[in-house]
N, C-alpha and C positions, 0 to 999 in steps of 0.2 A: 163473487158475482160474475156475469159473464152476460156478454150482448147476446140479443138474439137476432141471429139471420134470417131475412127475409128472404124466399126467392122471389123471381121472377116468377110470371105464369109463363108455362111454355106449352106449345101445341104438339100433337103427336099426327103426324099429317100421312095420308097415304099415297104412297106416290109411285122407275124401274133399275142397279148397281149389282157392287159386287159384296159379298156376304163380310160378317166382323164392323162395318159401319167406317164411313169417311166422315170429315169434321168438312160442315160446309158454311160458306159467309151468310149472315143474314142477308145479303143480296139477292140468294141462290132462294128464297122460302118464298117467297112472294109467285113466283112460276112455277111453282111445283107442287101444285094443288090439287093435281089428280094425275092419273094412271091408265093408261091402255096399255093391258095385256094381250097376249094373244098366243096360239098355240096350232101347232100343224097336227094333224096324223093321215099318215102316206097309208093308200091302198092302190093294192097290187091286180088288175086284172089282165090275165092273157088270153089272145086271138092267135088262132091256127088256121092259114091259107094256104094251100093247094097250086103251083104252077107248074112249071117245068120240073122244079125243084120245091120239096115238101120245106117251107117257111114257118115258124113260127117269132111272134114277134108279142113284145111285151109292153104294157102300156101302162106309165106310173099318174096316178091322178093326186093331188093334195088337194086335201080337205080341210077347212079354215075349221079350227076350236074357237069358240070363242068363252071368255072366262067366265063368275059365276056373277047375274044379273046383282046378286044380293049378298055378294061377297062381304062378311064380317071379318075385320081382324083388328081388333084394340089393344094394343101396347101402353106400356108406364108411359105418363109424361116425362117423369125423370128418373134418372139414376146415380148412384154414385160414385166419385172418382174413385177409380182402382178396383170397382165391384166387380168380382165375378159374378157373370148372371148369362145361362143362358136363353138363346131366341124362345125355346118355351116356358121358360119361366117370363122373362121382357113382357111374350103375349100375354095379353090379360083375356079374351078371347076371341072366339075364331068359331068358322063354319066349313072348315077346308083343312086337308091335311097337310103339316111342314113336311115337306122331303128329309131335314135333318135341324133338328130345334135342339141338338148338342151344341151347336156353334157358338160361341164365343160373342159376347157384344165387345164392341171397341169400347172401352172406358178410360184411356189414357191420357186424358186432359178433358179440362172443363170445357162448354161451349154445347153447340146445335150440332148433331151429326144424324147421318142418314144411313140405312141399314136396306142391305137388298134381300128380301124372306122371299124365299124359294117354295112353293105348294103343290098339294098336289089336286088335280079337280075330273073328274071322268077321266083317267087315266095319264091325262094330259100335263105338264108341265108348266106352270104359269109361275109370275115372277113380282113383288109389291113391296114398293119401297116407304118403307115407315121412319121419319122423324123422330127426333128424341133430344133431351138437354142431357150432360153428364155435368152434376155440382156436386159442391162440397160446401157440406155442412158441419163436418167435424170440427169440433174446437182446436186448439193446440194444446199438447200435451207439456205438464209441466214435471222436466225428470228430478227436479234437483230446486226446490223452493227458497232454500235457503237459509230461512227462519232469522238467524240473529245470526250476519255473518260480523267479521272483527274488521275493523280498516284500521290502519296505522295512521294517526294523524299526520298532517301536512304531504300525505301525499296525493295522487288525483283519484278521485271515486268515478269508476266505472260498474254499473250494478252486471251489468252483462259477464265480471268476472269471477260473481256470486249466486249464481242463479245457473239454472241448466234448461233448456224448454225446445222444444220440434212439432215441426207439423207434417201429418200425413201426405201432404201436398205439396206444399208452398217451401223452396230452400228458404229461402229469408224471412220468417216471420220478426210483425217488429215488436220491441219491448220499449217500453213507457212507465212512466211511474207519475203519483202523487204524491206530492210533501216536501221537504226540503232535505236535505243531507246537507251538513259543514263540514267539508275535511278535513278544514282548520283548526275543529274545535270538537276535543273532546266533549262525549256527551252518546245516547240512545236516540235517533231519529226514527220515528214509526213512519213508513210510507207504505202505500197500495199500487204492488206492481198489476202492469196487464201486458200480454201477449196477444197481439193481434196478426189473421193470416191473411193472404192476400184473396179471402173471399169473405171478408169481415166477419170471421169467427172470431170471439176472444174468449179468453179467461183471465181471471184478476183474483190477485189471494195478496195478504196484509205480513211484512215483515219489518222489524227492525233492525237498523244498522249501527250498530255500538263502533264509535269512532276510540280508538284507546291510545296510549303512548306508547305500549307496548304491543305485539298481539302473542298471545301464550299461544308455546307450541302444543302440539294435541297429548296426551297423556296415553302409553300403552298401558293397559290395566288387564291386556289379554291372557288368562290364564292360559300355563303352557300342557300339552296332551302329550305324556308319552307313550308312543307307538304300537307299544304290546297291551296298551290298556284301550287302545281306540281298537284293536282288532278284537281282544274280548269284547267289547260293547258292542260290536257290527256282525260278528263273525258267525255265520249261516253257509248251507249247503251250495246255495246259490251266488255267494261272491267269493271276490279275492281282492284285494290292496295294492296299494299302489303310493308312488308321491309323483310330482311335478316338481322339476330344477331346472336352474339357471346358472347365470355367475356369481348372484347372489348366496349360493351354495359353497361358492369356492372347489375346494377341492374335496371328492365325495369318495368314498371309501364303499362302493357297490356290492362287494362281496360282503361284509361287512353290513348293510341294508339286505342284502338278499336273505341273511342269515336269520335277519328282525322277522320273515315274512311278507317281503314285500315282494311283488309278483310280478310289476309292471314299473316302469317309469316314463314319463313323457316329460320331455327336452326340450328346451326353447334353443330354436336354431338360430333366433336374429330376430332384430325387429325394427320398425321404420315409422324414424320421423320427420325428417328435412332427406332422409337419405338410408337406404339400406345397412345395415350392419350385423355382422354376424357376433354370435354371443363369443365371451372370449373362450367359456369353455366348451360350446358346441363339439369341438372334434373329441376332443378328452372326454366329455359326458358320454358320446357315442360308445364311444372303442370300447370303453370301459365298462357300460352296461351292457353291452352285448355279451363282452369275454367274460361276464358274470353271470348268463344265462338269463338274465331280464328282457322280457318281452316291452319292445322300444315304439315311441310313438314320439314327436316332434311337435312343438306349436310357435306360431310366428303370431308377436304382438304387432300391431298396425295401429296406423292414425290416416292411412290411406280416404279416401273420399272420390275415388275415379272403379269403375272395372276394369279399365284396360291395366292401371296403377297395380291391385292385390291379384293382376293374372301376369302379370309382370313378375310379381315377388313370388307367387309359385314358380316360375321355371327357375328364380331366383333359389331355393329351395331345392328343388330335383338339382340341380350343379352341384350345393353342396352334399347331400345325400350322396350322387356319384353312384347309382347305379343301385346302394344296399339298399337292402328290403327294410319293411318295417313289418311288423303286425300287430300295431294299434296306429291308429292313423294320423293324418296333418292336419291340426287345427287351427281355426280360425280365433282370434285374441283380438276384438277392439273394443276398447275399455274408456273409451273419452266422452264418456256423457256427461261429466260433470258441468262441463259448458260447451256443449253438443253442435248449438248452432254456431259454432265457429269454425265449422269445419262444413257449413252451406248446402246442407243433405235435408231432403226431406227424408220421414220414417220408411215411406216406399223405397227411396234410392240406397239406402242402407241393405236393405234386404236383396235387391238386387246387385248389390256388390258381393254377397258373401253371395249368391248363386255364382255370382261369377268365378269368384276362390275355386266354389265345389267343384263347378264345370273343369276347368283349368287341373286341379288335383286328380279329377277322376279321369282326364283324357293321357295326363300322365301314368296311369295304373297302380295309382294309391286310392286311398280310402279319406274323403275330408271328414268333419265335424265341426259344430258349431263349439263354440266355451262361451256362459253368459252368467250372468246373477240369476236369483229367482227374479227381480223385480225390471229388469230388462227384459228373461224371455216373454215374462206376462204383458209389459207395455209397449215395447219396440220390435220384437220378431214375431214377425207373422206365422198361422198355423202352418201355410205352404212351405214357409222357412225350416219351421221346427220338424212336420215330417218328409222331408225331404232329406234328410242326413241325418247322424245321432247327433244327441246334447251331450255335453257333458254341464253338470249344473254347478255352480258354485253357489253355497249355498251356509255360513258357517251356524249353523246352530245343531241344538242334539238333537231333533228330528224333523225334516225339511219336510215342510208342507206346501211344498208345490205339487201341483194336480195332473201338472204338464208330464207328459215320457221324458225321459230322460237315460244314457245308457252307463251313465259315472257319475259318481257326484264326489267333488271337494266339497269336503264335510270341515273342515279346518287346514286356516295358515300359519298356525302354531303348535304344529307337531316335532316332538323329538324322539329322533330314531340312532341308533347307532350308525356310526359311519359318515355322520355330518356334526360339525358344530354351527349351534344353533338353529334354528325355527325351518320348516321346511310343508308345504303344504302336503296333508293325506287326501289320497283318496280311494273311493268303493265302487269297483265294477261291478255289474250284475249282469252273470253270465247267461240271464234268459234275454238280454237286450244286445240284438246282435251291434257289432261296429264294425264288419267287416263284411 
């Protein structure tokens, strides 16, 4: 179940600024309930007189426009945070032409803002400032519900370490439950969590928390793929193969992979959580797949939550790069959703961190890309997100139905190839999805 928000009624007032919309105090509404426009047009006439010397002299007159008696122009009363929407979509209608109704509304936080529509009217220029509320009515999203999570008796029950949830909006949505939980005391407690954002959207769904003595480690039951049988099942005109490695690969025998079919590798150079670190085999993985004729691409995992933070760790990146080329590109790797809101991000400011990675990647003269699940790029990266750089999709099953572009997909993280001991993630380029 989930509350339902009410808005406020808010007024669309017609009033003279400057274009995209400023956020103003309800102080500022109450005087600004109407609009004088006005507009000039200059005419030119010249007089030729005769004296000693033949004079001609020029005489500028302005002429007052005045705007249109019956001027219509009706705008939304509201809109939503983060909408794009432009001034002729906003208008709802009008007896007057926009000058440019591409423009951009301001939508970047909630509240009353005011917008300056520029028109056009007997040739003339006029100018009418229209009101507007920007809210949120989106619920919060929940990534990670939980279901029957395990707690170890006698120690402290925190549900916020079992649960994953974000809001479009709001960094801090809050979380609340009904029911009891004993920590103390072995046993199933059923409660009803809820997420609430700070525009009183909520959502509320029912889990129980098995309090145990022990709690069981998870079970791998992942059957394992080996490598020449994942390239028969995929293998088409239009791709080529690949894996992704780390230090959890150890030491990798490239030639050796190259030999399996594999066409590409992408390298985690580092990655950050209290503090940057580079992988231990990052320089070794390098050398080594290049002098193996492996087309090389790099990804850095993150827990970052700043833009200045993951534009930081790009030039952190280009140092160690040192100048080589790649040609597959630097990806982006943040993977902490599981309990998301602890790291104080709304779903917008996430997006706007991985623009800032791309920006940062591409001013250095590489090529970024996103890395995400299906069930992340469908609920937390925006369309803008997605086409703006390639995906690569993570995605383990036999055949991924996501609907989204995408320009690679790790299809499995339990493949065995020659040249590694043990499990190593594959993956499938498709050569009609540029990355470069």
């Amino acid at each position: 179940m989930k509350l339902k928000y009410i808005l406020p009624a808010v007024f669309a007032a017609c009033l003279l600024t400057g274009c995209g919309g400023k956020k103003i105090s309800s102080s500022d509404t109450a005087s600004k309930k109407e609009t004088v426009t006005t507009s000039t047009v200059s005419t030119t006439t010249s007089k030729t007189t005769t004296t000693a010397k033949k004079t001609t002299t020029t005489v500028t007159t302005t002429a007052k426009v005045d705007p249109p008696k019956d001027l219509v122009m009706n705008c939304r009363d509201t809109v939503e945070v983060y909408e794009d929407i432009k001034l002729a979509d906003f208008i709802t209608e009008k007896n007057v032409d926009l000058k440019d109704g591409s423009v951009l509304l301001n939508t970047s936080d909630t509240g009353v803002f005011e917008v300056e529509v520029p028109y056009i009217y007997n040739g003339a220029e006029f100018k009418q400032k229209l009101q507007y509320s920007v809210v949120d009515t989106t619920e919060p999203l929940i990534i990670n519900a939980g279901w029957t999570p395990n707690h170890k008796v006698g120690t402290d029950f925190d549900l916020s370490n079992y649960v994953g949830f974000a809001d479009n909006f709001d960094k801090n949505p809050v979380l609340t439950y009904e029911g009891e939980v004993d920590p103390n005391a072995v046993g199933s407690y059923p409660i009803t969590a809820t997420v609430t954002d700070s525009s009183g959207n909520s959502v509320s769904w029912d889990l129980n928390i098995n309090v145990l003595n022990e709690v069981p480690k998870p079970a791998d039951n992942n059957p394992r793929v080996n490598y020449s049988d994942f390239i028969n099942t995929y293998n088409t005109d239009d791709v080529r193969f690949g894996i992704d490695v780390s230090v959890w690969q150890s030491d990798v025998d490239f030639n050796a992979v190259r030999d399996a079919g594999c066409s590409f590798v992408i390298i985690r150079v580092g990655y950050y959580y209290s503090q940057i670190t580079l992988d231990d085999y990052f320089r070794q993985n390098l050398e080594n797949a290049k002098a193996a004729g492996l087309d090389v691409g790099v990804y850095f995992y993150t827990t970052d939550n700043t833009e200045e933070g993951v534009r930081e760790h790009v030039r952190w990146i280009i140092e160690q790069l040192d100048g080589q080329s790649l040609e597959m590109p630097i990806v982006f790797d943040w993977e902490e959703f599981t309990n998301f809101q602890k790291y104080g991000m709304s779903i917008h400011d996430i997006n706007d961190i991985y623009a800032a990675f791309a920006d940062e990647v591409t001013k250095h003269g590489y090529k970024p890309m996103l890395y995400s699940s299906k069930n992340f790029l469908n609920n937390i990266w925006s369309e803008r997100t997605k086409s703006s750089t390639p995906v690569w999709l993570a995605h383990f099953v036999d055949e991924t139905d996501y609907d989204g572009e995408y320009a690679i997909w790790q299809a499995s993280a339990y493949g065995h190839i020659p040249g590694i001991n043990g499990d190593v993630d594959m993956d499938i380029q498709y050569l009609n999805k540029p990355i470069n």
